[in-house]
C-alpha positions in Angstrom: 62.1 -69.2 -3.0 59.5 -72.1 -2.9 56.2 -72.3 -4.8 54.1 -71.7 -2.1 55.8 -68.2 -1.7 55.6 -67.3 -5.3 51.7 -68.0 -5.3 51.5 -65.7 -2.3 53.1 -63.0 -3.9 51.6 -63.0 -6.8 48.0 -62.8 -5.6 49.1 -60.1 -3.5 50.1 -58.2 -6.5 47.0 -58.6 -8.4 45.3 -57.5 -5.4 46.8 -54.3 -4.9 46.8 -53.4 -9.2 42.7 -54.6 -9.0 42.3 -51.8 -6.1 44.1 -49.2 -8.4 41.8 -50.0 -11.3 38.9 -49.7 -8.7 39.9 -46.5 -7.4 40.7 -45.2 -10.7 37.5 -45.9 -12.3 35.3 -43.6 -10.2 36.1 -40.0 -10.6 35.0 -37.3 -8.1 34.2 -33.6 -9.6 36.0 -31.0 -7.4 33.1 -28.9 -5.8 31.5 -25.6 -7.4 32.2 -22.3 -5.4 28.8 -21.4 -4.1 27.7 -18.1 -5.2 25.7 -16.7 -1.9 22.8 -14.4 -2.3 24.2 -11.0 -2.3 22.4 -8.2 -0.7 21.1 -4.5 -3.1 20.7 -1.9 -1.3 20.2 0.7 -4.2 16.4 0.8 -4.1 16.2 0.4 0.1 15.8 -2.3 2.1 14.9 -6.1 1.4 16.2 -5.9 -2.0 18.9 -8.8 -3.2 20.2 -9.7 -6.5 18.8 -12.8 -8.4 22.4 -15.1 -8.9 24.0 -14.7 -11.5 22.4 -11.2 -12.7 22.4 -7.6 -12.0 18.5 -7.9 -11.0 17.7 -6.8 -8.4 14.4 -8.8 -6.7 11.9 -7.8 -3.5 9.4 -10.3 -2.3 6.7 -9.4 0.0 3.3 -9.5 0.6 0.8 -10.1 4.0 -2.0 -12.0 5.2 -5.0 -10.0 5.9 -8.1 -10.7 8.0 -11.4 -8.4 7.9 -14.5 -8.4 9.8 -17.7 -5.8 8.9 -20.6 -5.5 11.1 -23.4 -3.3 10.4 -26.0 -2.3 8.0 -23.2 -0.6 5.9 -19.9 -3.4 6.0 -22.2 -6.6 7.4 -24.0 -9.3 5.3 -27.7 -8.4 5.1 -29.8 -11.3 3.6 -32.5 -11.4 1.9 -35.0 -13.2 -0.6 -38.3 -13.8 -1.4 -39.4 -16.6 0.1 -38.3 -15.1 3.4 -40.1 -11.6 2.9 -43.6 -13.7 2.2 -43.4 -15.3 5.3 -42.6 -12.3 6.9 -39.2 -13.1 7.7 -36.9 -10.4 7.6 -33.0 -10.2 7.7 -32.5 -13.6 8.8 -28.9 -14.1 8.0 -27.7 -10.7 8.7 -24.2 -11.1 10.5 -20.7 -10.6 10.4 -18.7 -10.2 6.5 -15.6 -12.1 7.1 -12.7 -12.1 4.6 -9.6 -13.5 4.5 -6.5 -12.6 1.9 -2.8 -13.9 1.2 -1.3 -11.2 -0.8 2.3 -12.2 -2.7 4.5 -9.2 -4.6 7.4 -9.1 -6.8 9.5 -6.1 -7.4 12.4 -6.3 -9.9 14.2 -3.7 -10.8 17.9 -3.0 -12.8 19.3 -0.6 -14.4 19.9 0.2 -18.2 20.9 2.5 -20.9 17.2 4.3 -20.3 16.4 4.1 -16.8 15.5 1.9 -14.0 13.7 -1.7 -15.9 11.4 -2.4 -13.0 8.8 -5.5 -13.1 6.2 -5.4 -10.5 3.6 -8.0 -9.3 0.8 -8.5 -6.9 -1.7 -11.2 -6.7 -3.9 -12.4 -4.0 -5.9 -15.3 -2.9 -9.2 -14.1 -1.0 -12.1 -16.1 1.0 -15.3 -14.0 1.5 -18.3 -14.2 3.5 -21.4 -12.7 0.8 -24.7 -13.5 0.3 -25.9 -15.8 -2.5 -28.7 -15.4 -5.4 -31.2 -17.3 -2.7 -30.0 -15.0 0.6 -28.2 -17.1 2.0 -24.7 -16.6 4.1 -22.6 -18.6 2.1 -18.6 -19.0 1.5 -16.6 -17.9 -1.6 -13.1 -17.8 -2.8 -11.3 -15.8 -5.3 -8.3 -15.6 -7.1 -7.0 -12.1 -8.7 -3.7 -10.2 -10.3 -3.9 -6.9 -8.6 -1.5 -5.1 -10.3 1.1 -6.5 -13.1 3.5 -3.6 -13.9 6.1 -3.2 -16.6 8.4 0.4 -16.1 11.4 1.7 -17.9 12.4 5.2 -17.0 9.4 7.1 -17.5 7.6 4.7 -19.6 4.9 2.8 -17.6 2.7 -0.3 -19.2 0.4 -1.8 -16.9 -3.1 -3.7 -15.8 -3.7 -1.2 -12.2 -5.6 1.5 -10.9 -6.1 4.1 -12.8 -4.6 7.4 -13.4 -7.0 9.2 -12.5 -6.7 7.8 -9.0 -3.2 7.8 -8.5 -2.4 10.6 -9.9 -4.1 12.0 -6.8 -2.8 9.9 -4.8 -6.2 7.7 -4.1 -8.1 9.2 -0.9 -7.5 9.2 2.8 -5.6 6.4 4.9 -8.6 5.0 6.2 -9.8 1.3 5.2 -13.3 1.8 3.9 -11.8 5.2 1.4 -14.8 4.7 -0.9 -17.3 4.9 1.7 -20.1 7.3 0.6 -18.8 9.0 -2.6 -16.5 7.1 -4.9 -13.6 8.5 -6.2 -12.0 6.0 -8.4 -12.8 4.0 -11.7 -11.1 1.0 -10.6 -8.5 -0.8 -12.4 -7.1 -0.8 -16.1 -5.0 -1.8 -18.7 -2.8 1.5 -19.6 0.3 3.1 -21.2 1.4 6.2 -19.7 4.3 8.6 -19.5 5.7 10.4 -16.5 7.9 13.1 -17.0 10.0 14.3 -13.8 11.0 18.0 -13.8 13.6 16.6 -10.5 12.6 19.7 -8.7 9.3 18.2 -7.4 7.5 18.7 -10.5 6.0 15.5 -12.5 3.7 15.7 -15.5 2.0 12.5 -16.9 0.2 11.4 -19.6 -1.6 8.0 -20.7 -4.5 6.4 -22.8 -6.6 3.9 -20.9 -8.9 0.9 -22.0 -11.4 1.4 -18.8 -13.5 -1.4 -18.0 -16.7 -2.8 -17.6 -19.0 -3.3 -21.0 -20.2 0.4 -20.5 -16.8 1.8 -20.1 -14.6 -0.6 -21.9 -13.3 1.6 -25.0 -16.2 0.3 -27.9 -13.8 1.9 -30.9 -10.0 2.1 -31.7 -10.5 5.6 -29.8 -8.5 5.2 -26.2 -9.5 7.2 -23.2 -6.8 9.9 -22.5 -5.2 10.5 -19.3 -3.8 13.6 -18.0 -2.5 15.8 -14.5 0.7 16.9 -13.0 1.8 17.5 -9.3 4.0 19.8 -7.1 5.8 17.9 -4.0 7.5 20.5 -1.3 8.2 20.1 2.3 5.0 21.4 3.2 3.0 19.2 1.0 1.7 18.6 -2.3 -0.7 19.9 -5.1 -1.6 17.5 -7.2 -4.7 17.5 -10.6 -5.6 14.8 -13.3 -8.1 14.9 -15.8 -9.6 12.1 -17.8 -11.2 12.0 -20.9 -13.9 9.3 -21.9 -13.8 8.5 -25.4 -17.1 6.4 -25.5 -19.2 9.2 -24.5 -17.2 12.4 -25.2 -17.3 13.5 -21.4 -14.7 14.8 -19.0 -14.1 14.8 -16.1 -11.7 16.3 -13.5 -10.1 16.0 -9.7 -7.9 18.5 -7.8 -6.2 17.4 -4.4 -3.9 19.3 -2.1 -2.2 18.1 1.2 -0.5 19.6 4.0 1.8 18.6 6.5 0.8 20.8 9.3 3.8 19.2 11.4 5.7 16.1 12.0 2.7 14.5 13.6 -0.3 16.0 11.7 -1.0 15.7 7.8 -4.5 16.7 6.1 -5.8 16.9 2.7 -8.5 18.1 0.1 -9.3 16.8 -3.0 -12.6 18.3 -5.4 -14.2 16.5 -8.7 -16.1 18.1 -11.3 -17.6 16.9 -14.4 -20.6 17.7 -16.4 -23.5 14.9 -15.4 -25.6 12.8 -17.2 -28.4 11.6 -14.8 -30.0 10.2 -17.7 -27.1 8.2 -18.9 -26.3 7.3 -15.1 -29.6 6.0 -14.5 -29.0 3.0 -17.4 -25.6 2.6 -16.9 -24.7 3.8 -13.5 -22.9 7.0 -13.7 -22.3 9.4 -16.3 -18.7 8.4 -17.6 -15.9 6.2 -16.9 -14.0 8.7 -15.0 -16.7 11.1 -13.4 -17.2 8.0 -10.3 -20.1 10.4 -7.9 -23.3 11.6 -8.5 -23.6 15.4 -9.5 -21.4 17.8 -11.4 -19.3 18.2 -8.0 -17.6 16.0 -5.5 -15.1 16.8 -2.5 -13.2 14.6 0.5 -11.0 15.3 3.0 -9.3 13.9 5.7 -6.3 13.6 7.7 -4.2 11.3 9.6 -2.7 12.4 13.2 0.6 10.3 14.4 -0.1 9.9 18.2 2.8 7.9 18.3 5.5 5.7 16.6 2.7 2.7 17.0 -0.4 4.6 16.9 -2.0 6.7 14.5 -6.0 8.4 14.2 -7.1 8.2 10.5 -10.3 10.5 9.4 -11.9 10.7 6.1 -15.2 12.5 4.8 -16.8 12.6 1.3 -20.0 14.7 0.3 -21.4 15.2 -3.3 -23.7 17.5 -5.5 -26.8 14.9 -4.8 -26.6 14.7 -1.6 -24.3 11.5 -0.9 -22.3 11.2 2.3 -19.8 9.1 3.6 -17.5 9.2 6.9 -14.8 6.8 8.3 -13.0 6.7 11.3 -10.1 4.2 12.6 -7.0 3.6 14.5 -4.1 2.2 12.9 -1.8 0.0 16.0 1.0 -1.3 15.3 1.2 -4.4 18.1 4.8 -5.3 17.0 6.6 -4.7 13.8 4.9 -6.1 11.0 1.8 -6.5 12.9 -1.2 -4.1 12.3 -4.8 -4.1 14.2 -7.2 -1.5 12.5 -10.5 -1.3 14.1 -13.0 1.3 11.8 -16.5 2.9 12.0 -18.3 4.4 9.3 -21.5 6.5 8.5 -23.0 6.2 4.7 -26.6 8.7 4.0 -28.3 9.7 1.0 -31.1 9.6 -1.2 -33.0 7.0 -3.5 -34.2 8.9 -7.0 -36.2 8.6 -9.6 -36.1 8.5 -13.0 -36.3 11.8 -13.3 -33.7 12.2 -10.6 -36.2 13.4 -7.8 -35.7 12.3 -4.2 -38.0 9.1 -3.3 -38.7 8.8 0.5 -36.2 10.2 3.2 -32.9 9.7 3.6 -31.7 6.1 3.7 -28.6 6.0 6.2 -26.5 3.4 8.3 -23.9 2.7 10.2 -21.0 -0.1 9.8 -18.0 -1.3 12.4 -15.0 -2.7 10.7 -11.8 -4.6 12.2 -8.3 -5.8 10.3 -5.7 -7.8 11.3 -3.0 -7.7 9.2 0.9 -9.6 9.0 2.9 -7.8 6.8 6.3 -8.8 5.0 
């Protein structure tokens, strides 16, 4: 072996050990399994568990877009300046609004029940009219509902009870139209007990809201009603109990379900009214929403067919008030809604005193909805 062989085979050596140091020094973790989203099915459809938990987690939501016409659901504008000159109206057009709705909807289960977490939020654009009466742009950011359940227990910013314990009002858009029936939305803590036969009983204590109906002592107000659910339909009641101003007030709804295609309903409020107290602060308690000792609505919704259905809605109260509604609900394709809407809104102005001032003041509005749920 010569020299010039020995040098050759040398530097091949330390080539081939400096390439097993090389590939030794850089170490490659073996890959984790992936853990695929897995779908739940226990509480229906669109439900899937949150990786790595027993949660289950539903997110929906829509985009909505609504535009009023009319004396009742347009913009009518005006100021001061405008009425001097004798210019009347001068903005009076279309209300536009625009809404991006997100939910959330977790629910598992424990020792006590179904846990169940629910959100929804929205982001809104409206057309209004400003302090000078002028059409203007505005935006809006608000939490809907935020709600906290486990079993029966319920603890919650939302409508409430005394709306949903009968079941709000009609189908139609504009449900408020003429008489209101609800005090808006809460904090609460309530209990629903379910009988399992189609009897439910709940009760709560409410905060209210407003200055004039936000509790002004330790004092909650008090929730109360119970329901009936058969095959042919349901009889529902609720009564609330304002603790500022010692009043009560009441609401009784039934439905039927005439047939497969046909569903109407009822509902009556009574209370004892203040006019004096609703004159300064706008009704007479938190949870008595129309004017008078008496309220009723009624309505019904008619399924032409699997796309199509005719929703109707009336309200009338003790002075005078009354409100109507009218719309289609289309279904263009799955998740898709078009909901045009007419309404009719009468009563009276009133004194101090409570005496009629003038004639009747009435109008008419047009609505329209476009709405992509998912």
């Amino acid at each position: 072996m010569n020299i010039k062989s020995l040098l050759l085979g040398s530097a091949a050596a330390l080539v081939a050990v400096s390439g097993a140091r090389a590939a030794d020094a850089i170490v490659v973790a073996e890959p984790e399994p992936a853990e695929y989203v897995r779908i739940c099915d226990v509480y229906g459809a669109g439900y899937f568990y949150i990786p790595g938990t027993e949660t289950c987690l539903k997110i929906g939501g829509y985009l909505r877009y609504d535009i009023g016409v009319g004396d009742v659901l347009g913009i009518e504008s005006w100021d001061k300046k405008d009425a001097l000159a004798g210019i009347a109206d001068r903005n009076d057009t279309y209300f536009k609004r625009m809404r991006a709705q997100l939910t959330f909807d977790a629910r598992s289960e424990t020792e006590y029940g179904t846990l169940r977490g629910y959100i929804a939020t929205y982001y809104q654009r409206d057309s209004f009219e400003n302090t000078v009466g002028y059409s203007d742009t505005g935006s809006a950011w608000a939490l809907e509902h935020a709600i906290i359940q486990l079993g029966g227990l319920t603890i919650a910013y939302t409508d409430s009870l005394m709306e949903t314990l009968t079941d709000s009002a009609g189908s139609v858009i504009n449900d408020g139209i003429g008489v209101n029936y609800t005090p808006g939305k809460t904090h609460l803590i309530a209990y629903t007990f379910d009988g399992g036969n189609g009897f439910s009983a709940t009760i709560g204590v409410e905060e209210g809201s407003g200055e004039a109906f936000t509790i002004d002592s330790y004092v909650p107000h008090v929730v109360a009603g119970a329901s009936f659910t058969q095959g042919w339909g349901k009889v529902s009641g609720v009564i609330g109990y304002d603790s500022n101003y010692g009043e009560v007030a009441g609401k009784l709804r039934v439905d039927f379900n005439v047939n497969e295609a046909l569903s109407l309903w009822v509902m009556a409020g009574l209370q004892d009214y203040d006019y004096d107290r609703a004159w300064v602060i706008g009704r007479s308690n938190y949870y008595g929403t129309w004017e008078g000792d008496w309220a009723v609505w009624g309505g019904g919704k008619y399924q032409f067919s699997e796309k199509a259905a005719l929703d109707v809605q009336l309200a009338y109260d003790d002075y005078e008030n009354f409100g109507a509604a009218v719309g289609v609900n289309y279904a263009l394709v799955p998740g898709f809604n078009i909901r045009p809407e007419v309404v009719y809104e009468s009563g009276y102005a009133r004194d101090i005193n409570g005496d009629k001032i003038g004639g009747k003041q009435d109008g008419w509005g047009g609505y329209l909805r476009f709405q992509r749920s998912f």
